[in-house]
C-alpha positions as CSV (number, residue, x, y, z in Angstrom):
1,X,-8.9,-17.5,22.4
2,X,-9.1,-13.6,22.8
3,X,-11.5,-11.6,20.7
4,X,-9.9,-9.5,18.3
5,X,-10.4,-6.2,18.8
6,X,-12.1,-3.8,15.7
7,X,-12.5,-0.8,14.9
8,X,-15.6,0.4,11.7
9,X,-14.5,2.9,9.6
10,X,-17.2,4.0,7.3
11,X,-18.6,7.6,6.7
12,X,-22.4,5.6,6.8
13,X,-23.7,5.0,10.6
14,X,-26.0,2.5,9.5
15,X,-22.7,0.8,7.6
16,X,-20.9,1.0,10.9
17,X,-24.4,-0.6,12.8
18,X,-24.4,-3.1,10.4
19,X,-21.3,-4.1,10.2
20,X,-21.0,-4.0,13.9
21,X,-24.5,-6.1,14.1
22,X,-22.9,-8.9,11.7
23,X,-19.7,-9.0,13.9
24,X,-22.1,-9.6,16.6
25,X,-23.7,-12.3,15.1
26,X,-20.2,-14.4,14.3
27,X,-18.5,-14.2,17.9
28,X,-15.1,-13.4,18.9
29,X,-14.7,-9.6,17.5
30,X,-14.9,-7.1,20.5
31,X,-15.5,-3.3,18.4
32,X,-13.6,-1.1,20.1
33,X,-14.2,1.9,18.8
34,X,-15.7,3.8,15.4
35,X,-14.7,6.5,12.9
36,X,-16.8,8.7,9.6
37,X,-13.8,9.7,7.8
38,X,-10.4,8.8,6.8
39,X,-8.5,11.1,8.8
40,X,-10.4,10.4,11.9
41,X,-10.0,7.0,11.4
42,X,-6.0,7.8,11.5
43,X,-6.4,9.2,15.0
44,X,-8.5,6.7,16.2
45,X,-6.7,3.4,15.1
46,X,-3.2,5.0,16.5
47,X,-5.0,5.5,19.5
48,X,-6.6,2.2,20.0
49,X,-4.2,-0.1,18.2
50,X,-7.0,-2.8,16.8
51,X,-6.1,-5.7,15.6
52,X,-7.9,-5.3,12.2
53,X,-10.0,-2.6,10.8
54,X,-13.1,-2.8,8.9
55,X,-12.6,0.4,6.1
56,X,-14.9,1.6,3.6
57,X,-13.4,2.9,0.7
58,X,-15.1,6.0,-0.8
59,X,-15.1,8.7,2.2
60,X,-14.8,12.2,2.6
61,X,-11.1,13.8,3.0
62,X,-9.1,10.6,3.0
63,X,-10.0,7.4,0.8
64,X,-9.5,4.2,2.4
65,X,-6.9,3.7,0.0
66,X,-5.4,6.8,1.4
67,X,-5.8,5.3,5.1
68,X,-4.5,2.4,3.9
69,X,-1.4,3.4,2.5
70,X,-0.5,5.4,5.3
71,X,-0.9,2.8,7.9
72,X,1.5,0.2,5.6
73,X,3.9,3.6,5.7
74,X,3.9,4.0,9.3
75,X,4.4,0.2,9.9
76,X,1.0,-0.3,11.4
77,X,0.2,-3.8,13.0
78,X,-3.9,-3.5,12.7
79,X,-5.1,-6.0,9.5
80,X,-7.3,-4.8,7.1
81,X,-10.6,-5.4,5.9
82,X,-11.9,-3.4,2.9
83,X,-15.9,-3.2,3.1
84,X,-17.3,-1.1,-0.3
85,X,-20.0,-0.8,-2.4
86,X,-17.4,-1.2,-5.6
87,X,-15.7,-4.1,-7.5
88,X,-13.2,-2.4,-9.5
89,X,-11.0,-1.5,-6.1
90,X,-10.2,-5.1,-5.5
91,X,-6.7,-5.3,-7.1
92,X,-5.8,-2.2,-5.4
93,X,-6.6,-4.1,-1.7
94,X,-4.0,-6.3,-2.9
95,X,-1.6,-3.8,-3.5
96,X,-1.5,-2.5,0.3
97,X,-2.2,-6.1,1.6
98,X,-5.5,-6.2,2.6
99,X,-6.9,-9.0,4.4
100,X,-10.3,-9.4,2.4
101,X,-12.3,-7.4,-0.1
102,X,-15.7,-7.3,1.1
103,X,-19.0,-6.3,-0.8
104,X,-21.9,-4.5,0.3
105,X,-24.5,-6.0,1.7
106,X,-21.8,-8.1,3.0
107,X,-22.4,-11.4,3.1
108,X,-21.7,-13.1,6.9
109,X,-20.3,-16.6,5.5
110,X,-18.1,-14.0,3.5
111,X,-17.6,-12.0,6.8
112,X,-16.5,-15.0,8.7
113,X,-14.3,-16.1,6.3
114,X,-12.7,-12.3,6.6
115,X,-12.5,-12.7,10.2
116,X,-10.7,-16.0,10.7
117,X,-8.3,-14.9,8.0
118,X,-7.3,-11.7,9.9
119,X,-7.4,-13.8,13.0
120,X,-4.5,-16.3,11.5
121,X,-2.9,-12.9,10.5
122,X,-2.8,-11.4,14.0
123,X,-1.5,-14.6,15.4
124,X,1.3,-14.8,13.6
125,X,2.2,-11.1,13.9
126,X,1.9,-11.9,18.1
127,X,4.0,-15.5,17.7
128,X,6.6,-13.2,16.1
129,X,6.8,-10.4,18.3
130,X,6.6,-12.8,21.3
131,X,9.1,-14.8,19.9
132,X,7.1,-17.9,22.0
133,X,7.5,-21.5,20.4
134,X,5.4,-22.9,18.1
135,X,5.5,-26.4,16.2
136,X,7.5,-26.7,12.8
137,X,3.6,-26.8,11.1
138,X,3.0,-23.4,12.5
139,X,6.1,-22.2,12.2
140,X,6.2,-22.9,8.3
141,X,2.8,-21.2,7.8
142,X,4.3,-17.9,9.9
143,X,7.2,-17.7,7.7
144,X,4.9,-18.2,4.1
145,X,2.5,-15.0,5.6
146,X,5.6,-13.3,6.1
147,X,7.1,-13.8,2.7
148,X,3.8,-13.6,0.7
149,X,3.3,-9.7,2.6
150,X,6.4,-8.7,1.8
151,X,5.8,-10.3,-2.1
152,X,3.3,-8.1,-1.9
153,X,4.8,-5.0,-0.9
154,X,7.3,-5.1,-3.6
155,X,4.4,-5.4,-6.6
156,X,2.5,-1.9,-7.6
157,X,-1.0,-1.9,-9.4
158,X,-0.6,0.6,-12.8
159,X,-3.5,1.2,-15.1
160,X,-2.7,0.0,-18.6
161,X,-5.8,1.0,-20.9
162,X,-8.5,-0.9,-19.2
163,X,-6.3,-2.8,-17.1
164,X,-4.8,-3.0,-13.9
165,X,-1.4,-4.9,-14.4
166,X,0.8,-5.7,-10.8
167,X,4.5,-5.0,-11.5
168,X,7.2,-6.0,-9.3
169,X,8.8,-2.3,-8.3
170,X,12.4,-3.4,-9.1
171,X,10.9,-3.4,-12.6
172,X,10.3,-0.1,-12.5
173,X,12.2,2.3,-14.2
174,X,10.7,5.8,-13.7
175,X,8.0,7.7,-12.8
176,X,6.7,11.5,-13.9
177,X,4.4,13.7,-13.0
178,X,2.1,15.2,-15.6
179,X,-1.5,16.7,-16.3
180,X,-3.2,13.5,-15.9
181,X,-1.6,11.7,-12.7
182,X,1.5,9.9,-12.4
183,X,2.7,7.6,-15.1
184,X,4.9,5.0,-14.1
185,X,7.1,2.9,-17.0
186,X,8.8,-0.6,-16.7
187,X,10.6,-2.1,-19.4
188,X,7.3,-3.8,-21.1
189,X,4.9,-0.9,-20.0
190,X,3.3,2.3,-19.0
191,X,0.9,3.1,-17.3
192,X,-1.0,5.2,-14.4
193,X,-0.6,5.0,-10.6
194,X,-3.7,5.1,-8.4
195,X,-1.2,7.4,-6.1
196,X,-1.6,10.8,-6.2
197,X,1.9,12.7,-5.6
198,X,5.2,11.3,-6.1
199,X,5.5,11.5,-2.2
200,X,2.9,8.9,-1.8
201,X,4.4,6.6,-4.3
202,X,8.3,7.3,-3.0
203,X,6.7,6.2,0.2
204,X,5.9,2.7,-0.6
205,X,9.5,2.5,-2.9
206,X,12.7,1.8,-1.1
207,X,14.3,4.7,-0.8
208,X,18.1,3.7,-1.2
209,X,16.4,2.2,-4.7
210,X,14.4,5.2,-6.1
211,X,15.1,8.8,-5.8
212,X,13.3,12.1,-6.7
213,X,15.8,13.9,-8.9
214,X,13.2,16.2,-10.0
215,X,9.8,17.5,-8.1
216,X,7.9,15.8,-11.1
217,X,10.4,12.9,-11.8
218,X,10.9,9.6,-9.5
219,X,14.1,7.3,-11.0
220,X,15.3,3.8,-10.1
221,X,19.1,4.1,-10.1
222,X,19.8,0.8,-11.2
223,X,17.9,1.4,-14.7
224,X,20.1,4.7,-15.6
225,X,21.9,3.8,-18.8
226,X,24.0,6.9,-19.1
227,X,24.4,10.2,-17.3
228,X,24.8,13.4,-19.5
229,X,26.7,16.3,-18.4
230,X,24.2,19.7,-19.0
231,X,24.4,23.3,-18.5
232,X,25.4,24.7,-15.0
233,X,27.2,21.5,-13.9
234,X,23.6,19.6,-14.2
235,X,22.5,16.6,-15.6
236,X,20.6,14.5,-17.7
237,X,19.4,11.0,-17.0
238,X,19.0,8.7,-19.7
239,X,16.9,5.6,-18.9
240,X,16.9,2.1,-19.8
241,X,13.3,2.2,-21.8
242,X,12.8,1.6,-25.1
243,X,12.7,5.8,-25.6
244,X,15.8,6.1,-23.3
245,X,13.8,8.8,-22.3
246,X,16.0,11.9,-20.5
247,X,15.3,12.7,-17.2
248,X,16.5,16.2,-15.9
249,X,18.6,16.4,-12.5
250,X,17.7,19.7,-10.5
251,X,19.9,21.6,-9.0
252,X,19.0,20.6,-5.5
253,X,19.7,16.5,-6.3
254,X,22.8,17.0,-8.5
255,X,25.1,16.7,-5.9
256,X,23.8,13.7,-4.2
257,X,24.2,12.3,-7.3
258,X,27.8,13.4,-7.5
259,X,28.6,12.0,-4.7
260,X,26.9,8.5,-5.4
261,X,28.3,8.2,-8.4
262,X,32.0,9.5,-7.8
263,X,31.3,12.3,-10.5
């Protein structure tokens, strides 16, 4: 069995030595290489392809949610490994399909049990691309990781009050920028995204789905209940929430939306 190969990502070098020490300890994780901040982490895990990355989540520059996020965007193979000093980030890991949530001081039975589950991860990601054969058994549990990451990628964390709810994103109707972040409404609620432009959260939306009609306004087209003719050829979006809340179409989008619709 190959080691798997790591890389630390933590803006503390005694984190990285001690995360690196622990490693040691359980076997079968070569560290490869190291990075202090979220964007050199980017250049470094691009360069070095690892399978999974150990990433803290408060840094300077680039959060690991940030990191995160991009490497989901970009397709990235390497698994990932949250290690943080915070509790209250744990539903987000979910969101961008994070291997494990780790505490600090981590714990090594914990740390082992984060290793072998990014280790089943990584061989099923090789048995794929390989296309080798494997038995029915394996086979079976290849196809549930599959499903169960792309379950995930379809579900967004929004802060309700207290809460953090997961919503499935064909549930989501719209999504508008204002003074205090991004609020995101499905039929049953609204809340706040964790993302901080519209970019980021288009990003993780299918595209043919959701478009940006407005620089502050993000729509599913599927939950438009009527389409308003306004001034200069424009228009207004009315949405399927319990406001039917109008959404304005700039300039620059009504024609795409003329032409989707056949207007």
């Amino acid at each position: 069995m190959s080691a798997l190969k790591a890389v630390l990502v933590d803006d503390e070098q005694l984190a990285r030595d001690e995360m690196g020490y622990l490693l040691a300890q359980i076997g079968g994780v070569e560290v490869i290489g190291q990075a202090g901040n979220g964007l050199e982490a980017l250049t470094t895990i691009d360069r070095l392809q690892p399978d999974v990355v150990f990433l803290d989540v408060q840094m300077p520059g680039l959060s690991g949610f940030e990191v995160a996020r991009r490497l989901v965007g970009n397709q990235a193979l390497s698994q990932i490994v949250f290690v943080t000093a915070y509790d209250q980030h744990a539903i987000e890991a979910f969101e961008v399909n994070a291997v494990d949530y780790l505490l600090k001081p981590v714990d090594q039975a914990r740390l082992e049990v984060a290793v072998e589950r990014a280790r089943r991860r990584v061989a099923a990601d090789r048995s794929i691309e390989s296309g080798s054969n494997v038995s029915s058994a394996d086979l079976e549990k290849i196809i549930e990781a599959v499903a169960e990451r792309q379950s995930r990628r379809g579900r967004l964390a929004i802060k309700v009050g207290e809460r953090f709810l997961l919503v499935q994103s064909d549930e989501i109707i719209y999504a508008s920028l204002a003074d205090e972040g991004i609020t995101v409404v499905t039929s049953q609620h609204s809340g706040t995204s964790n993302y901080r432009t519209l970019d980021e959260l288009h990003e993780r939306l299918d595209p043919t789905v959701f478009w940006r009609v407005h620089r502050s306004h993000l729509v599913n087209i599927n939950k438009i209940k009527e389409i308003v003719p306004w001034f200069s050829r424009n228009y207004i979006l009315r949405m399927k929430d319990e406001k039917t809340t109008e959404i304005p179409v700039s300039r620059t989008h009504t024609r795409r939306l003329r032409e989707y619709l056949k207007l």
